[in-house]
C-alpha positions as CSV (number, residue, x, y, z in Angstrom):
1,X,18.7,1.3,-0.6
2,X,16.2,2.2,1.9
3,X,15.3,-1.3,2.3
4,X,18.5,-2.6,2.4
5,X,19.5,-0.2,5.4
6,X,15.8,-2.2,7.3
7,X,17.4,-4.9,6.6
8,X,20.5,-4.0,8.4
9,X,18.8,-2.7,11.2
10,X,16.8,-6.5,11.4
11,X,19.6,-8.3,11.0
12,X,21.0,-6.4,13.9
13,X,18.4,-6.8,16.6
14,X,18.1,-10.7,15.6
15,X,22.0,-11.1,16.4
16,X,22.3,-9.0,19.3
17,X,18.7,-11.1,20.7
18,X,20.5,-14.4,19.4
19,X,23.8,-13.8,21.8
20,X,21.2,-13.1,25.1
21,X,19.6,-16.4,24.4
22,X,22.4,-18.6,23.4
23,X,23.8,-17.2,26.6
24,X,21.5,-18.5,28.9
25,X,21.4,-21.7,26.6
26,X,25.5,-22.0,27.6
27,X,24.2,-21.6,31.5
28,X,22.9,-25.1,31.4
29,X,26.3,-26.7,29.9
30,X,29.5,-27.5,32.1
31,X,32.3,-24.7,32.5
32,X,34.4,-26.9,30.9
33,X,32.7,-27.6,27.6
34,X,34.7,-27.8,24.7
35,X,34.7,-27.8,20.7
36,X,33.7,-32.2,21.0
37,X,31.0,-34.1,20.0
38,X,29.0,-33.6,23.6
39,X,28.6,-30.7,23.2
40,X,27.0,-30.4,20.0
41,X,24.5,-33.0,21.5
42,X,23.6,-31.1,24.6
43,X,23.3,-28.0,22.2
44,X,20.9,-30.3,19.8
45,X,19.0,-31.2,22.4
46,X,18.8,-27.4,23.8
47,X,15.7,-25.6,22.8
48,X,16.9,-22.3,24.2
49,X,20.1,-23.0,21.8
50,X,18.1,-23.7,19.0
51,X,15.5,-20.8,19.4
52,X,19.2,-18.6,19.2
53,X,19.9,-20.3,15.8
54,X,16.7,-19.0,14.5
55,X,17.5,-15.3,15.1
56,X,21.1,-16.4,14.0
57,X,19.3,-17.5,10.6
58,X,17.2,-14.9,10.7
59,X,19.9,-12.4,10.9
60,X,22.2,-14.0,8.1
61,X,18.9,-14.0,5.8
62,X,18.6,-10.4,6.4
63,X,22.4,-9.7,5.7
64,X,22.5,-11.5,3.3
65,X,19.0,-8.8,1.4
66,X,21.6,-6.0,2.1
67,X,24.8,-7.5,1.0
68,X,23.1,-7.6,-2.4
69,X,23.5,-4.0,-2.9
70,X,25.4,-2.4,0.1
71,X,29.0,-2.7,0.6
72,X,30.5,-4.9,3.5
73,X,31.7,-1.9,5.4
74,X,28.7,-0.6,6.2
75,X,26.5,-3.7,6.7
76,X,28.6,-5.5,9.1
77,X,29.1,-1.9,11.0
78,X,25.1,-2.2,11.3
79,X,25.3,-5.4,12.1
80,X,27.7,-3.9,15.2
81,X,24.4,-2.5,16.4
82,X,23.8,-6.2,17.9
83,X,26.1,-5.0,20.7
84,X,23.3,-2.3,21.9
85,X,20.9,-4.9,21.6
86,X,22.5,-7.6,23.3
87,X,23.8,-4.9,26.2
88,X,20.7,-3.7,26.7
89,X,19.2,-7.8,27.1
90,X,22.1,-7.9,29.6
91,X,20.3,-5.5,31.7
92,X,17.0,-6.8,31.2
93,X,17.2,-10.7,31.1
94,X,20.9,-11.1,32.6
95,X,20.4,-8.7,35.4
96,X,23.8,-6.4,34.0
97,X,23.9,-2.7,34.7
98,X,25.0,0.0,32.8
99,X,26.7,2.7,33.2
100,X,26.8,6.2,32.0
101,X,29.9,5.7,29.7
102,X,28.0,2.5,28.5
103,X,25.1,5.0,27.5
104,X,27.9,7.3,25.7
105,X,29.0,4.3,24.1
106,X,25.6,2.9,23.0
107,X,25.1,6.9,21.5
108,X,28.4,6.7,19.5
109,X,27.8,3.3,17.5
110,X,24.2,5.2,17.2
111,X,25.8,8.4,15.2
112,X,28.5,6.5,13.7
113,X,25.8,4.3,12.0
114,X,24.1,7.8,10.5
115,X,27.9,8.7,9.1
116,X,28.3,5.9,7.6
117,X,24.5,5.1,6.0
118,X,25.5,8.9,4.4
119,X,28.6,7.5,2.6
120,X,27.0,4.2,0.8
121,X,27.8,3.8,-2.8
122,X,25.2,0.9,-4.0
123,X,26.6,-1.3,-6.0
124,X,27.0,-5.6,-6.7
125,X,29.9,-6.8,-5.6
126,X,33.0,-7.8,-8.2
127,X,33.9,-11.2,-9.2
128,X,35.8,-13.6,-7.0
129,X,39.2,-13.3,-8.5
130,X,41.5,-17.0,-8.6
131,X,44.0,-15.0,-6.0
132,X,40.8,-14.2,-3.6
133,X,40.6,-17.6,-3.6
134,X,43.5,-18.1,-1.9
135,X,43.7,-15.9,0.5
136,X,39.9,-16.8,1.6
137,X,41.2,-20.4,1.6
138,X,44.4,-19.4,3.9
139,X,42.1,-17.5,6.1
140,X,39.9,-20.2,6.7
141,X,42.4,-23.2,7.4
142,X,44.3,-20.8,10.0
143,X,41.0,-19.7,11.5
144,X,39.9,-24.2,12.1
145,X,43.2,-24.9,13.0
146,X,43.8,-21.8,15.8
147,X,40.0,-22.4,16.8
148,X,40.6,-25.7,17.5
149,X,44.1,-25.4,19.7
150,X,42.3,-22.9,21.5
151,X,39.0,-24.8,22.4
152,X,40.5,-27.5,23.0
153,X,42.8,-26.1,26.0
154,X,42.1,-24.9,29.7
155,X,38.6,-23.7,29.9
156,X,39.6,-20.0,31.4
157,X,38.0,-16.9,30.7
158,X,41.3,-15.5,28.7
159,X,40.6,-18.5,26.1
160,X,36.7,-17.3,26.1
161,X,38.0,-14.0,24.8
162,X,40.2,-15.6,22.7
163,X,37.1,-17.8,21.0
164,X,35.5,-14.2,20.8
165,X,38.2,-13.0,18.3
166,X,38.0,-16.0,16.8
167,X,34.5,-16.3,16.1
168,X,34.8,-12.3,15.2
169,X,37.1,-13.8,12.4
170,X,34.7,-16.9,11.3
171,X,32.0,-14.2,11.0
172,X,33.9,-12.1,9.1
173,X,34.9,-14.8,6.0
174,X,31.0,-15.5,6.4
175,X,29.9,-11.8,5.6
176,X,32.3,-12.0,2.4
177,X,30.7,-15.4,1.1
178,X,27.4,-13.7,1.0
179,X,28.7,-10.6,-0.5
180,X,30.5,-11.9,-3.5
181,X,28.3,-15.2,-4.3
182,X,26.7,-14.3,-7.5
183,X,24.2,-16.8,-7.4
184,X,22.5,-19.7,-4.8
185,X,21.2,-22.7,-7.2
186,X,22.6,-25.8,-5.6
187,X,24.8,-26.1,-8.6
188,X,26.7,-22.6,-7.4
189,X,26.7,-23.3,-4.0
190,X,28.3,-26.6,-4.9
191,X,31.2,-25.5,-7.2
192,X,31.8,-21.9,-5.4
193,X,34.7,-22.5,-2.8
194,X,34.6,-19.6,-1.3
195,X,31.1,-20.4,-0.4
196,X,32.5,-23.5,1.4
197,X,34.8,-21.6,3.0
198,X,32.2,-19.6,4.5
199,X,29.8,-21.7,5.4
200,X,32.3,-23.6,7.1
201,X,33.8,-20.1,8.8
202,X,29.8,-20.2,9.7
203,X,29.5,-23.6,11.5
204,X,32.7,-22.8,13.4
205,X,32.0,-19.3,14.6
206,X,28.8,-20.7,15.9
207,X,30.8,-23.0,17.8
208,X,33.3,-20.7,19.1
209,X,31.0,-18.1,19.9
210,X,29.0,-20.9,22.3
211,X,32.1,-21.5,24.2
212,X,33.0,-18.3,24.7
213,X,29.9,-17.3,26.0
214,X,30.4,-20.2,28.9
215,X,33.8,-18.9,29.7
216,X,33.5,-15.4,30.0
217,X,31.6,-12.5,30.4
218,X,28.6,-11.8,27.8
219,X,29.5,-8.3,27.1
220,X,33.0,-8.2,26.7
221,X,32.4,-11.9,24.5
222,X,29.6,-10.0,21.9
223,X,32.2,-6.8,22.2
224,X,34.8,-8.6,21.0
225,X,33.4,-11.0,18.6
226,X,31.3,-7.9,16.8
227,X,34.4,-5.5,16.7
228,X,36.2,-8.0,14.7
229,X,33.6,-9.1,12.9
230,X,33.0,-5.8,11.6
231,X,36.7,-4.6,11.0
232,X,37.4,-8.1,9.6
233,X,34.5,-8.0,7.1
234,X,34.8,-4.5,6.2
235,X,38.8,-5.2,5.1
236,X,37.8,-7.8,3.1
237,X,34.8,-6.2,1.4
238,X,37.3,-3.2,0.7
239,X,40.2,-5.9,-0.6
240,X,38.2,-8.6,-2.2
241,X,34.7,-7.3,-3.1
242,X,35.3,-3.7,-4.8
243,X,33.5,-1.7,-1.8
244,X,33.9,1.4,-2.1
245,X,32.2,5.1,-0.4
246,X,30.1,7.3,-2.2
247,X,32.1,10.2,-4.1
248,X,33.6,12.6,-1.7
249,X,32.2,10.9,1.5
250,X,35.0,9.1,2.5
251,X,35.9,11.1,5.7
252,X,32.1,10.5,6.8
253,X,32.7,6.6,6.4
254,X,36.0,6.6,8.2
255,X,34.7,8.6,11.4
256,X,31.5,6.7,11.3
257,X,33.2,3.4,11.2
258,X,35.5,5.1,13.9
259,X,33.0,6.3,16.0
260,X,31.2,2.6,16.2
261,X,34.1,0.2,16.9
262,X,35.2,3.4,19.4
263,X,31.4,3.2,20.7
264,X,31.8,-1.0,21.1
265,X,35.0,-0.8,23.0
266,X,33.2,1.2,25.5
267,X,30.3,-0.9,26.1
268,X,32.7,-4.0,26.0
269,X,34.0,-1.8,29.2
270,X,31.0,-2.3,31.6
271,X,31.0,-6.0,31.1
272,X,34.5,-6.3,31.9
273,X,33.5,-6.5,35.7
274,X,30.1,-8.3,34.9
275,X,29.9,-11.2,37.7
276,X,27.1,-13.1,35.8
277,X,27.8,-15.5,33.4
């Protein structure tokens, strides 16, 4: 378990490095980019934006080692870490400042990640069941189809937030195709729908999370896509993929997952006012 928890910790600084870089990747494109053809060219031809999809890669490698034996919950509430990381960047590469409720914040998500490393119960996740399916399937079409309406309007910051949520979401459906797949030999990957589902939740978070990052804020953007990343994944690890606390720790995982989206919502906070984009 031990190694799964480094892995969680990797995967962490990887995404919360990815979202400085792609943010200064999104610098170079217009304000007004949108979910088109353009500008998955300009971000092919970006070498900032690609250096961000290999710590994106990297970090969905590494998630993927700990998914193998830790539940949902408590990886993607790791992965929430990323916000730290990619607050901290702010101040560094971005020129953000934080404050000394940011630093509470930061120290929250920090504790709440000890609570809830204290409650794992290691175990492979159950079966995709035909009704999973379903629901997996429903998630994704309303995720493309909301994603889409949304890009695809105004480019404001409210709609940057917006994308945030959305990619949240994508994320989300992601983390639960890596947690139930059972196997990765190109005949699986090929017949497993929900594996579709989620690498297509994948692609599109991507997307969304790139716009968003050229409409608003970087902060409140990473705050608000990691929050609902995590609480997304963690419901559907607990609904879908049998995740479940260790034997009388399941106070521990409630305040620790408590204490971390509590600890993001603060950082989120001190980018609210944050004049670089």
């Amino acid at each position: 378990m031990g190694l799964a928890l480094l892995c969680v910790a990797g995967a962490a600084l990887c995404s919360g490095g990815a979202i400085v870089v792609q943010a200064l990747a999104m610098r170079r494109m217009p304000v007004d980019s949108r979910l088109d053809v353009a500008l998955v060219g300009g971000l092919a031809r970006n070498r900032t934006y690609l250096a961000a999809l290999v710590l994106v890669a990297s970090g969905f490698i590494l998630s993927f080692l700990a998914l193998q034996t830790l539940p949902l919950f408590v990886v993607q509430a790791g992965r929430a870490s990323s916000l730290a990381v990619a607050a901290i960047l702010s101040v560094l590469v971005l020129g953000a400042r934080l404050r000394w409720t940011d630093w509470l914040g930061l120290s929250g998500l920090a504790v709440g990640l000890v609570l809830l490393a204290s409650s794992v119960d290691p175990r492979p996740a159950v079966p995709v069941s035909t009704s999973t399916l379903w629901w997996v399937l429903a998630l994704t079409i309303a995720v493309l189809a909301t994603t889409a309406l949304v890009a695809l309007g105004p480019p404001t910051p409210v709609r940057g937030l917006v994308l945030a949520v959305l990619a949240g979401l994508s994320f989300g459906v992601l983390a639960l195709g890596a947690r139930t797949a059972t196997s990765w030999t190109p005949v699986d990957l090929v017949t497993n729908p929900v594996i579709w589902c989620a690498g297509a939740c994948g692609a599109l978070g991507l997307a969304a999370s790139a716009i968003a990052l050229r409409r608003a804020p970087v902060v409140p953007v990473t705050a608000l896509m990691v929050g609902t990343e995590t609480v997304t994944g963690a419901a559907l690890g607990l609904l879908f993929a049998g995740d479940r606390t260790a034997e009388g720790t399941g106070g521990a995982a409630a305040a620790g997952f408590a204490l971390v989206l509590a600890g993001a919502l603060v950082v989120a906070r001190f980018g609210a006012s944050e004049g670089d984009r």
